[in-house]
C-alpha positions as CSV (number, residue, x, y, z in Angstrom):
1,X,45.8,-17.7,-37.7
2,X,49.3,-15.7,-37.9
3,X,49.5,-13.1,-35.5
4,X,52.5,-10.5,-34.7
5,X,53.2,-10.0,-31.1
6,X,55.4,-6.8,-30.5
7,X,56.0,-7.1,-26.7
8,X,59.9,-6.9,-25.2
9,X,58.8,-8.0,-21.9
10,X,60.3,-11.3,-21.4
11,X,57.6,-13.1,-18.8
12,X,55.0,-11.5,-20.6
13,X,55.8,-12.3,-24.1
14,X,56.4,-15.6,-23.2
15,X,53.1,-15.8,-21.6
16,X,51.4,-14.6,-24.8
17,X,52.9,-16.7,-27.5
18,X,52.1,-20.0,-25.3
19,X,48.9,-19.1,-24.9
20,X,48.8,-18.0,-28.3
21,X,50.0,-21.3,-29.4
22,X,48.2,-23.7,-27.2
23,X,44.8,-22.0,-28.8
24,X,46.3,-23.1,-32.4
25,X,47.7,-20.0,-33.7
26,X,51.3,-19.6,-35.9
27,X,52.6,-16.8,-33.6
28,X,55.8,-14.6,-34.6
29,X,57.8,-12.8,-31.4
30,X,59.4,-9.4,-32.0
31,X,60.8,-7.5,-29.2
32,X,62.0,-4.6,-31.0
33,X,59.9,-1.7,-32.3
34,X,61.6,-1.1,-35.0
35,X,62.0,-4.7,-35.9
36,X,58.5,-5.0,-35.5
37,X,57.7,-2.7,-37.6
38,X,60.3,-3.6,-40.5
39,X,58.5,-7.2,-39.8
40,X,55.5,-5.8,-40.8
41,X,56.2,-3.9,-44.3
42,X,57.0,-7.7,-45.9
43,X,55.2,-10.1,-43.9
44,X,50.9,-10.3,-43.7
45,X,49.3,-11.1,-40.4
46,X,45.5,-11.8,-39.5
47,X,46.4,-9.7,-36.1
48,X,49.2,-7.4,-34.5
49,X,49.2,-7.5,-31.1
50,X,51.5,-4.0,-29.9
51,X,53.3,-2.9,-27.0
52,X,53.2,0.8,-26.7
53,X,56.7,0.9,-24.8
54,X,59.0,-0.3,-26.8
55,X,62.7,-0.1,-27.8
56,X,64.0,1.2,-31.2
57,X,59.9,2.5,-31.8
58,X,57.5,2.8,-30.0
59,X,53.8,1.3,-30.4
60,X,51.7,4.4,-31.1
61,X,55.0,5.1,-34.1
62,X,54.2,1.4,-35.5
63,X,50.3,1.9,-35.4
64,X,50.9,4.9,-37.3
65,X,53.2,4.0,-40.4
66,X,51.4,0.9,-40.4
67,X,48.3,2.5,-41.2
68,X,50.0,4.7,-43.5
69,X,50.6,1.9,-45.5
70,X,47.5,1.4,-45.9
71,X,47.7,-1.8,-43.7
72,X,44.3,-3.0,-42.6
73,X,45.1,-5.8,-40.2
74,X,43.7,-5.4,-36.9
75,X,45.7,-4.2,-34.1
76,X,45.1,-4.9,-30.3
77,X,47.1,-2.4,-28.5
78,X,48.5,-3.5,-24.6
79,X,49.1,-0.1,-22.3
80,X,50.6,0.4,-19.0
81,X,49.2,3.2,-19.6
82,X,45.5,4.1,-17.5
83,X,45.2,7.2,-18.7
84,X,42.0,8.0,-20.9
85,X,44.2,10.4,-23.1
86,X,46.7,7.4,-24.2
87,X,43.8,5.4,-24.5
88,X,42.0,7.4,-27.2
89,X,45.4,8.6,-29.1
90,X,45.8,4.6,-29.5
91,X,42.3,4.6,-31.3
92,X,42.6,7.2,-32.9
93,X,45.6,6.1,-34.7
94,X,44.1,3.0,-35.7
95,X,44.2,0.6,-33.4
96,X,40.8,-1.5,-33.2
97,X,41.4,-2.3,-29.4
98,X,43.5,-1.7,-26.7
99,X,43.9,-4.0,-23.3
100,X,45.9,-2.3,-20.1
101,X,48.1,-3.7,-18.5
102,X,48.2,-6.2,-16.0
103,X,45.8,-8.1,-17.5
104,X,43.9,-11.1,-17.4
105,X,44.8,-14.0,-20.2
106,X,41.1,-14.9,-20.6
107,X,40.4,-11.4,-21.7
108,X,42.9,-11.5,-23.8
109,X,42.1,-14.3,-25.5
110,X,38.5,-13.1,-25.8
111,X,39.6,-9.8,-27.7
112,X,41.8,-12.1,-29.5
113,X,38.4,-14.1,-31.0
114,X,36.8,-11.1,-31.5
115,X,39.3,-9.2,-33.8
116,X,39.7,-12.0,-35.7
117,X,36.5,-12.6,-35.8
118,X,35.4,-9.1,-37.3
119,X,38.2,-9.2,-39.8
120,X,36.7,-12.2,-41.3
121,X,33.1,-11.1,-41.5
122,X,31.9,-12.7,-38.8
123,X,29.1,-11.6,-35.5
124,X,29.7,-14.8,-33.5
125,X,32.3,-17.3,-32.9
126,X,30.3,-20.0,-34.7
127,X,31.2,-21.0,-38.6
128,X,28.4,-23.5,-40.0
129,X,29.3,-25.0,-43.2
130,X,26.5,-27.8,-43.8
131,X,27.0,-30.3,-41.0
132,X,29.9,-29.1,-40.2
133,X,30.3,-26.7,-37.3
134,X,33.2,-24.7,-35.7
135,X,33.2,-23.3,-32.1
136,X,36.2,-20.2,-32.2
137,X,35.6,-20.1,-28.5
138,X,36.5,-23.5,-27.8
139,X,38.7,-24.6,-31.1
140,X,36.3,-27.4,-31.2
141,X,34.7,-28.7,-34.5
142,X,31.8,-30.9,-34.7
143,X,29.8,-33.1,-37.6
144,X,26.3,-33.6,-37.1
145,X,26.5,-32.8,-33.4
146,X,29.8,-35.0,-33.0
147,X,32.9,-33.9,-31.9
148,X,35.6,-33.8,-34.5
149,X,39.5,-34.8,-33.1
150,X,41.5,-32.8,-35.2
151,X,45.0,-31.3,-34.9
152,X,45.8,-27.8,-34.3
153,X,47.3,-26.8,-37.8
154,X,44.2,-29.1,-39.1
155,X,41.4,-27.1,-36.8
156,X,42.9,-23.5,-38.1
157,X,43.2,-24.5,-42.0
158,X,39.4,-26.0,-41.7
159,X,38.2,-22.5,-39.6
160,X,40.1,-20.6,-42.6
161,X,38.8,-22.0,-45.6
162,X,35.5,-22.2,-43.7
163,X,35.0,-19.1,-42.8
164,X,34.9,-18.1,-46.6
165,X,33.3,-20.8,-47.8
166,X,34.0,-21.2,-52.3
167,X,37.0,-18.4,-52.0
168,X,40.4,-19.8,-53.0
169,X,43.5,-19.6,-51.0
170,X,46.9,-20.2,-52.4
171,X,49.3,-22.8,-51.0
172,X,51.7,-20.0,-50.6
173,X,48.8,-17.9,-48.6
174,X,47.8,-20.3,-46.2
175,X,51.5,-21.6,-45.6
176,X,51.9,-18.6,-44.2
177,X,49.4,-18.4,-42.2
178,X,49.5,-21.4,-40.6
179,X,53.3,-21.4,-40.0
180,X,56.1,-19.0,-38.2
181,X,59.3,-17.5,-38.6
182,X,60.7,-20.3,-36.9
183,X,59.3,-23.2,-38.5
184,X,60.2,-24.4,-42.3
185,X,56.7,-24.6,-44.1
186,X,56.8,-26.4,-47.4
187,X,53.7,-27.2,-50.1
188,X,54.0,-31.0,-49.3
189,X,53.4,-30.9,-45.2
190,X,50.3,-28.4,-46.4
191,X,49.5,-31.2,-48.6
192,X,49.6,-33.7,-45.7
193,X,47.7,-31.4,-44.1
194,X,44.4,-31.5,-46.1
195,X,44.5,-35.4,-46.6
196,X,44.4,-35.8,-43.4
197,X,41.6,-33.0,-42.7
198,X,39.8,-34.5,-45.6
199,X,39.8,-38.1,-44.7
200,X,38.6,-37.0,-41.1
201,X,35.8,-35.3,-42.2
202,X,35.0,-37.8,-44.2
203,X,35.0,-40.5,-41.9
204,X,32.7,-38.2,-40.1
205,X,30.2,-37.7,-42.6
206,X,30.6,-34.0,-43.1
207,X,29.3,-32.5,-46.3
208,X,31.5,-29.5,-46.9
209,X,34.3,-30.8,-49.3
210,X,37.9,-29.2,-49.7
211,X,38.3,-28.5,-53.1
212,X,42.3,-29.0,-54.7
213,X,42.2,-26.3,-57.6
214,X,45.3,-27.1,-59.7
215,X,47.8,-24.5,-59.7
216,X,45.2,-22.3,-57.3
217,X,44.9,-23.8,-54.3
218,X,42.1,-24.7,-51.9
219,X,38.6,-23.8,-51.3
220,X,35.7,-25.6,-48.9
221,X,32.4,-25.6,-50.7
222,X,29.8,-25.8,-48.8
223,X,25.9,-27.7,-49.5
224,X,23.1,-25.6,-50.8
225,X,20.9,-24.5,-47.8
């Protein structure tokens, strides 16, 4: 998934975004508030993750005219900040959960899963699609109880189109999610992408097939029950 990471702490935003990255994610780095938010009026995310002290704007300012915008991604706020009052003023402008700091990377990584887990319908971190099944916990992905080796662009694009199983997601749509600011995505590495992802999970047996609509995009369709 694409997350946003506001955060001009150097050690700590360099913590994030490795961890961030070692779990499979595309993860952009602002360290500016106002950036950040400028950032944020062109470019979609699955998840904003948002200092509250920031240069140039501050986090509770970014909550707000995001969500003025009528901007729905989910926002994990991170606080220095103890007090209850600060605590609530962040919900209460819109943020779907806050973490204060120091924290623990575990816990962050849990309310990671779970924001991004709501947002895309989902009660557990389990996606079944036939015989194929996805652990979010664990980025792990199994056929018929046998673990799947895949890579981590290949493990997010499968839990994406998974996770809506018969939607259709545009090349230019999942590029984006899959890739940073940093990196150069292009239609032919997503390309590469699914024939690798296919011919594993063929190998494997799996039933759900990835679906090229010409023109569209992808979609996973998954067996009748």
């Amino acid at each position: 998934m694409r997350i946003l990471l506001v955060e001009d702490t150097q050690d700590v935003g360099e913590a994030i975004v490795a961890r961030l990255r070692t779990l499979g994610h595309a993860v952009d780095w602002e360290r500016d508030g106002a950036m950040g938010d400028a950032v944020l009026e062109v470019q979609p995310y699955d998840l904003v993750i948002l200092d509250v002290n920031l240069p140039g704007l501050d986090g509770f300012a970014i909550l707000k005219r995001m969500r003025a915008r009528r901007g729905r991604t989910p926002v994990l706020v991170l606080t220095a900040r103890s007090e209850v009052d600060d605590r609530v003023g962040a919900l209460d402008l819109g943020a779907d959960d806050y973490l204060v700091k120091p924290f623990d990377f575990r816990e962050l990584e849990a309310r990671v899963r779970a924001l991004l887990r709501r947002h895309s319908g989902h009660a557990d971190n389990a996606i079944a699609c036939g015989n194929l099944s996805l652990d979010r916990a664990a980025r792990s992905a199994s056929v018929g109880g046998q673990p799947l080796d895949l890579t981590r662009r290949e493990w997010t694009l499968i839990e994406i189109l998974a996770a809506r199983p018969g939607r259709i997601f545009g090349k230019a749509e999942l590029l984006d999610r899959l890739s940073t600011f940093e990196e150069e995505p292009s239609e032919n590495a997503l390309e590469q992408i699914v024939a690798r992802l296919r011919r594993k999970l063929a190998q494997a047996g799996a039933e759900p097939e990835i679906r090229t609509l010409r023109g569209l995009g992808y979609q996973v369709v998954c067996p009748e029950p």
